[in-house]
C-alpha positions as CSV (number, residue, x, y, z in Angstrom):
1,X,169.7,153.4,20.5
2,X,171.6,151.4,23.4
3,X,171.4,148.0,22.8
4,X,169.5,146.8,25.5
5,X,166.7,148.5,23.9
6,X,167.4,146.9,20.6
7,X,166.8,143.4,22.6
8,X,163.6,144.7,23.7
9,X,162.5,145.5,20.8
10,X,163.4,142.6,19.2
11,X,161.5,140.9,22.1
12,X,158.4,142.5,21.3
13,X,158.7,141.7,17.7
14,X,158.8,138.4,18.4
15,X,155.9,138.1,20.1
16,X,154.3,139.8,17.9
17,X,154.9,137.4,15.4
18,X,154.0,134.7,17.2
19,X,150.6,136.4,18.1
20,X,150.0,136.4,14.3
21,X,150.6,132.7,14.2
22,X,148.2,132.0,17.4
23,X,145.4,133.6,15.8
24,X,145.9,132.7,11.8
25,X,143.0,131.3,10.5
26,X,140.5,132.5,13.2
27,X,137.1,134.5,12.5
28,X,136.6,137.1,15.7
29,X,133.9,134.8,17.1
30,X,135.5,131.1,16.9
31,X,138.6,133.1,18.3
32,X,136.1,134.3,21.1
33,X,135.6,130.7,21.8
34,X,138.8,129.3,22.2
35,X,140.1,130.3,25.7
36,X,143.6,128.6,25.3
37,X,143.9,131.0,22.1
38,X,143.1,133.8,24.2
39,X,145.5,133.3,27.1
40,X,148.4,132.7,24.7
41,X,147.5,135.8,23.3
42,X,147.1,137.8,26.5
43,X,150.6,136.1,27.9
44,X,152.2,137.3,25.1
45,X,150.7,141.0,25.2
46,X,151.9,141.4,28.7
């Protein structure tokens, strides 16, 4: 694999990550709610 796909990769796992720390703790509906937790969430996705 060249490495600039290695950095990608590593990118996305990342943000992965830190989509598990965004939403730790949340039920589906109080994460529904919270519209700041949802934008982070969609930022990181794209």
């Amino acid at each position: 694999m060249k490495s600039k796909d290695n950095i990608i990769l590593i990118k996305i796992l990342k943000y992965i990550d830190e989509l598990h720390e965004f939403i730790n703790g949340y039920t589906y509906d109080s994460f529904a709610k919270d519209k700041k937790t949802i934008n982070a969430c969609v930022f990181n996705l794209s």
